[in-house]
C-alpha positions in Angstrom: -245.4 89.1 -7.9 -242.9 91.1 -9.3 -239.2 90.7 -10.9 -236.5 92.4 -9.2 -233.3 91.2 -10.8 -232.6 89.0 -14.1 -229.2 87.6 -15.5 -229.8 86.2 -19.2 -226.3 84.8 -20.7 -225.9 83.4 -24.4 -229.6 83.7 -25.0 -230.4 85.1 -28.8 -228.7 88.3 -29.7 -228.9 89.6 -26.0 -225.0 90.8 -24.3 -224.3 88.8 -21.2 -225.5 90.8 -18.0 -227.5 91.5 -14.9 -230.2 94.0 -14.3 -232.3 95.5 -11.8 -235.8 96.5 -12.3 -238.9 98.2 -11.1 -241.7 96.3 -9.2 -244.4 99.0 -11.5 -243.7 100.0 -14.9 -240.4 99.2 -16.9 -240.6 101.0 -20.5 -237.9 99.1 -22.7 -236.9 101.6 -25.8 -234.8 101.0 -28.6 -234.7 100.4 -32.3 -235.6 97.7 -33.9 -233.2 95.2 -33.8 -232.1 96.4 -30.3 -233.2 92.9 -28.3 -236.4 94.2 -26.9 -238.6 91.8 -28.1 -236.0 89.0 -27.5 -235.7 90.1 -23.3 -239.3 89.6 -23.2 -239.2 86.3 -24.7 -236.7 85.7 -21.9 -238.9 86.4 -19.2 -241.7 84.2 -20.8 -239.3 81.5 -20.6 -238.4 81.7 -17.2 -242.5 81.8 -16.2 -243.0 78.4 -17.6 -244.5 79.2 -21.1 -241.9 78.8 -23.2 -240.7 80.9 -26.4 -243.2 83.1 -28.2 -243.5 80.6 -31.0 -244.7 77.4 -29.8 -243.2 75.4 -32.6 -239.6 77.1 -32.4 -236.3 74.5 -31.1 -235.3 75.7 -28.2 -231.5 75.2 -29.1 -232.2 78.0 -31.7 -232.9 80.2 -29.1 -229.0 79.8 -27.9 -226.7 82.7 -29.1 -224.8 81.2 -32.3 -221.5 79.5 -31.6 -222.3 78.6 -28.1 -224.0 75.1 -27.0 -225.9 76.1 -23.9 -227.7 79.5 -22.7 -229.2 80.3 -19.2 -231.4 82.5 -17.9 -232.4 83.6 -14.1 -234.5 85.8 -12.7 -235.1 86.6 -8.7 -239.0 87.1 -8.0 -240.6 89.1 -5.3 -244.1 89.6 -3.7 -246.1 87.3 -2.4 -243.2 85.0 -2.2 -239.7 84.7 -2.9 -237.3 82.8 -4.7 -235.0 82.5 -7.9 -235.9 80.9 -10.7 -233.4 79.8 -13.6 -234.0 78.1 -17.3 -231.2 75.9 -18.5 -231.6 75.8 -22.5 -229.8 73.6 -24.6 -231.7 70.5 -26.6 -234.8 71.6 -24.1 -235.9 73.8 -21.2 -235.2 72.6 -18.2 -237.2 75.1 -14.9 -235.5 75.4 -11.6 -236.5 76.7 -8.6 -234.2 78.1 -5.9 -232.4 75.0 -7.2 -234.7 72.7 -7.8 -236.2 71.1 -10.6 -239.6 72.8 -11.6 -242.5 72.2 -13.7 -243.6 74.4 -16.2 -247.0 74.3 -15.0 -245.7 74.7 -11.4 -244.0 77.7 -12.1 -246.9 79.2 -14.4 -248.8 79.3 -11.5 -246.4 80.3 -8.6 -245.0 82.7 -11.2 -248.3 84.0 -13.2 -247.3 86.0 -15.9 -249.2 87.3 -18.9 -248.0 88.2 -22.4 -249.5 90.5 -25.4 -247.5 90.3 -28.4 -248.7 93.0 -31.3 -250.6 89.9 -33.2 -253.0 90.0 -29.6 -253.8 93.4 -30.5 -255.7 91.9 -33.0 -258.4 90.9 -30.8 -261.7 92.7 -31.7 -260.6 92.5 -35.9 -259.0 89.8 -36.1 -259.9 85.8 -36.3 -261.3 83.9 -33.7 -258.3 81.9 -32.6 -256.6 85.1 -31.3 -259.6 85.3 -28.7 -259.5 81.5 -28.2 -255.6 81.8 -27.1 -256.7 84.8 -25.1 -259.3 82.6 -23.3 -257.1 79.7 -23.3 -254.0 81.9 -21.5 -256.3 82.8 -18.7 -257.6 79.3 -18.5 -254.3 77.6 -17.8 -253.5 80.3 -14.8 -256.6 79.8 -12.9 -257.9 76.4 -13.1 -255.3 73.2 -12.9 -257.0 70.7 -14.7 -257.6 73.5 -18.0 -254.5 72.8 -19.4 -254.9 68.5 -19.4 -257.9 69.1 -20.4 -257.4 71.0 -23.5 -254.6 68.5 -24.3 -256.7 65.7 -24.5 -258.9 67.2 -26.1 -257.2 68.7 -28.9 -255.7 64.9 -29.2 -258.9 63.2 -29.4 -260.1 66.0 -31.8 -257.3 65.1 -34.1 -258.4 61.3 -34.3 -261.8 62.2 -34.9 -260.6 64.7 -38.0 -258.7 61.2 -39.3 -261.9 59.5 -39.1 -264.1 62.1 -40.7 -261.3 62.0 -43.6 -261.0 58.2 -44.1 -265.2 58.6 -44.2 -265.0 56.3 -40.6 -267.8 56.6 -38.3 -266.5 59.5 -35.8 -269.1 58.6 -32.7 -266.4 56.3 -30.6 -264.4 60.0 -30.7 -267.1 62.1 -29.7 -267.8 59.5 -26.9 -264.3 61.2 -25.6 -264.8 64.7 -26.7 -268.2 65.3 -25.6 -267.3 65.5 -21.7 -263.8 67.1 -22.4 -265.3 69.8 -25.3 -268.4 70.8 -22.5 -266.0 71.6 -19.5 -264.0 73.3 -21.5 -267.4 75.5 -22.8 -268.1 75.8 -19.3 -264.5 76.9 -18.3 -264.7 79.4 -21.1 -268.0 80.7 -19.9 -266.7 81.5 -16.7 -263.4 83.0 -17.7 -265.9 85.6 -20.0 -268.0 86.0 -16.6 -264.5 87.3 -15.0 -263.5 89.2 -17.7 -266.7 91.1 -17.8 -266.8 92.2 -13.5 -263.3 93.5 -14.1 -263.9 95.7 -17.6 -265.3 98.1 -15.5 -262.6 98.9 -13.6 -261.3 100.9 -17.0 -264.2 103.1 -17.8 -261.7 105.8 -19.6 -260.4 103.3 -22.3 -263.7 101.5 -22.8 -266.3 103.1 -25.6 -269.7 103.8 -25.1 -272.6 100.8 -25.1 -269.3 97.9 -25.3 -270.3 94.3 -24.3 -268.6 90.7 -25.1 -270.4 87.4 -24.5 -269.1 83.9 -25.1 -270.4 81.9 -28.5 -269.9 78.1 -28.1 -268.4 76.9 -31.2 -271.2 74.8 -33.0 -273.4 74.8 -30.5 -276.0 77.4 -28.7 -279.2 75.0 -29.1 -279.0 73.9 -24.9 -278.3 75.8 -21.9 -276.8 73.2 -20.3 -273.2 72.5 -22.0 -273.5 68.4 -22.0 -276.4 68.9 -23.4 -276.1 71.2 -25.7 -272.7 69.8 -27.0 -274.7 66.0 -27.3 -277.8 67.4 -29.1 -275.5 69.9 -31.6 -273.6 66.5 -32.4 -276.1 65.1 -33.6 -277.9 68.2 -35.2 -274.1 68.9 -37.4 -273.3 64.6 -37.9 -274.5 65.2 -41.5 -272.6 68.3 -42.4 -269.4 66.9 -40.6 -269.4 63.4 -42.7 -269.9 66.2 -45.5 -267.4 68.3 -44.9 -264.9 65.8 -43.4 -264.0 68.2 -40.1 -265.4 68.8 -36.7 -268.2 71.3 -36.9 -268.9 71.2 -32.8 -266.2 71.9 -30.1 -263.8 74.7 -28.0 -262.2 74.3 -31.7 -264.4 77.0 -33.0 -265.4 78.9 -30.1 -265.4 82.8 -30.2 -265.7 86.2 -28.5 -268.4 88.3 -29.9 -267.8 91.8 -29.0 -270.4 94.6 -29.8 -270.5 98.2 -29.4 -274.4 99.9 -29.7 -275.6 97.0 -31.2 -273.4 96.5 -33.7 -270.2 94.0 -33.6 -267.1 96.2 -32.4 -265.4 95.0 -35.5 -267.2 97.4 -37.8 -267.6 100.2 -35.4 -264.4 101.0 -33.4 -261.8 102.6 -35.5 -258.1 100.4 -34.9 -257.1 103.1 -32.1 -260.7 102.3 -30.6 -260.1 98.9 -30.7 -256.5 98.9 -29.2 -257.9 100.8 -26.1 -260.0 98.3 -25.5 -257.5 95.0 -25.9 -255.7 97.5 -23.3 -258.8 97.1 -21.0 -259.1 93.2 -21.9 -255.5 92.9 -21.2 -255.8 94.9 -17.8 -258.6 93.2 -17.0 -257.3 89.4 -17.4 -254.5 91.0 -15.1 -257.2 91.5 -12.2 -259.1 88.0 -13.0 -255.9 86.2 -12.4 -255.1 88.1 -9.2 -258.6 87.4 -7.8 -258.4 83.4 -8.4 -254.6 83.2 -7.4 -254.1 85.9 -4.7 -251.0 87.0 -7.0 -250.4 90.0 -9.0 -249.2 88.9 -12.6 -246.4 90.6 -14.2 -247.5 92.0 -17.9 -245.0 91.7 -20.6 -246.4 93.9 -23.7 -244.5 94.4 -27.1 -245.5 97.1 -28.8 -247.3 99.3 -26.7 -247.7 102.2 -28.0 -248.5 101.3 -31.6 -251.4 102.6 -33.0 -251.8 105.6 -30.1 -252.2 109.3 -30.2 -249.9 111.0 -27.1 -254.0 111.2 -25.5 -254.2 107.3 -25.8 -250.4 106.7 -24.6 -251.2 108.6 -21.1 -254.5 107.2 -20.8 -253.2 103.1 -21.5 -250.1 104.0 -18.9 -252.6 105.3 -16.3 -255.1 102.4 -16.5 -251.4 100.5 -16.6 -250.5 101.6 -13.1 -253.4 101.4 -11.4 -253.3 97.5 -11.5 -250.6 97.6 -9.3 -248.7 95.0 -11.2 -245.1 94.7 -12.5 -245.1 95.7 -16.2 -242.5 95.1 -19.1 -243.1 97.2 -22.2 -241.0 97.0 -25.0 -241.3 100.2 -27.8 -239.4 101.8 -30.7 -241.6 105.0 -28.6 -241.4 106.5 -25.8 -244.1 107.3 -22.8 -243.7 110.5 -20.9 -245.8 109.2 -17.8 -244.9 109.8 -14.4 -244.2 106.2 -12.9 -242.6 104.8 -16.0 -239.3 104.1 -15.8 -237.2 103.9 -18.8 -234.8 101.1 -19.7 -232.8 101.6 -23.3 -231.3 99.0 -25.5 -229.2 98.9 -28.4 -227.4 95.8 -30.4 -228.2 93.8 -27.5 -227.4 95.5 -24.2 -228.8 97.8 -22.0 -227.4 101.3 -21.9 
């Protein structure tokens, strides 16, 4: 699936105005300021995930002074249509006219973005690698994102127990079912990730491996079990402590490199080659379950590269075949980028 035309009008700082763009790689260039970040944001929206922060009002994502903003994009591939976001006191999805889910259009539209706090992945905390898990999740298994909802619901009314010293076993009645699919889900996703890493041999180290750690748990193969028996094993500690000690809540992503965690041995150049590869890699995992190219929105791309790790990322880039958006303060001299520049706003 690709993008080949977007109209954005009254949405943050960007100028009203229509724009035609490449089914590989668009390279979006300007200073900071310029709107880069905020066109990508744009095309997040129109894909059914909504701003980059979560938490943020849509109507402060209008352009000051105005009450409304709209945004439209025409899509291309594997099927066609136009797809619009009306913002105003929500967002409200349309598809060649007609109302649209987000999670509809998540899927018919599968698109994947890396904002520079993903390129945290290898050093950073394990909540980065749970949203990376979690992104993937929603695209290729429908139930992933009820699931998680409930989930993260009941998980809430279980911490309220734990602090008002309640018994918290009516809760983990609920949870235990949700918390071991979602293990399972996550297991599989990491089983994905891991056939396509291969595919990107010339940004990957020497001796790299990844393998999924259940938050908590670890003492069964089977996830029921295992999430049951690690209940019980951590029901002292949890009345203790007053939180959840078991659950997708404290999952993680252990990555290694010679036998030691990739953390401590990949410098941060290293370790942004290889969130390239992860990044590239959940691009192919998606295509395989949905029979749809994603498009790739990156901010920031070439942060933290040498000109050598620039031209290798672009290559490995272009050889998923997908439709990339890269927003940079750089540039990429790379044959099959094309280069789009911005300033206050508007394209040049």
């Amino acid at each position: 699936m690709y993008f080949s035309g977007t109209y954005f009008f009254n949405f943050r700082n960007l100028c009203e105005g229509r724009r035609e763009w490449s089914p590989a790689f668009n390279l979006i260039t300007g200073p900071n300021g310029a709107g880069k970040t905020n066109f990508l944001e744009g095309l997040n929206i129109l894909s059914g995930w909504g701003p980059f922060d979560g938490k943020v009002k849509i109507s402060s994502l209008v352009k000051w002074g105005n009450e409304s903003s709209s945004l439209w994009g025409r899509i291309r591939g594997e099927e066609s249509a136009d797809i619009s976001a009306n913002l105003g006191s929500r967002c409200a999805l349309k598809r060649d006219g007609k109302t649209a889910g987000a999670s509809e259009t998540r899927r018919r539209m599968p698109v994947l973005s890396f904002m520079p706090r993903h390129m945290s992945l290898i050093k950073g905390g394990s909540s980065c690698r749970r949203q990376l898990l979690d992104r993937i999740g929603v695209l290729v298994s429908v139930p992933y994102a009820r699931i998680l909802h409930d989930y993260r619901t009941v998980l809430r009314q279980k911490s309220a127990m734990l602090r008002k010293m309640r018994d918290p076993r009516p809760a983990d009645r609920v949870l235990a079912p949700l918390g071991s699919w979602l293990w399972s889900a996550r297991e599989e996703i990491i089983r994905m990730l891991s056939g396509e890493m291969d595919n990107f041999p010339g940004l990957l180290p020497r001796s790299f491996s990844f393998f999924f750690q259940r938050g908590g748990g670890g003492v069964r193969e089977n996830a029921s079990d295992d999430f049951r028996i690690s209940l019980e094993g951590m029901r002292d500690k949890e009345r203790y402590s007053r939180t959840p000690l078991v659950g997708p809540q404290r999952d993680d992503v252990k990555f290694m490199c010679g036998g030691v965690e990739a953390s401590a041995a990949l410098s941060r150049g290293q370790s942004r080659k290889v969130v390239s590869a992860l990044i590239l890699a959940s691009s192919l995992a998606v295509e395989r379950r949905l029979g749809k190219k994603p498009v790739l929105l990156f901010d920031e791309i070439t942060s933290e590269l040498d000109e050598s790790g620039k031209a290798s990322s672009a290559e490995a880039i272009l050889r998923t075949g997908c439709q990339i958006f890269a927003a940079t303060a750089d540039s990429i001299d790379h044959r099959g980028v094309e280069i789009h520049r911005m300033r206050d706003g508007r394209f040049l």
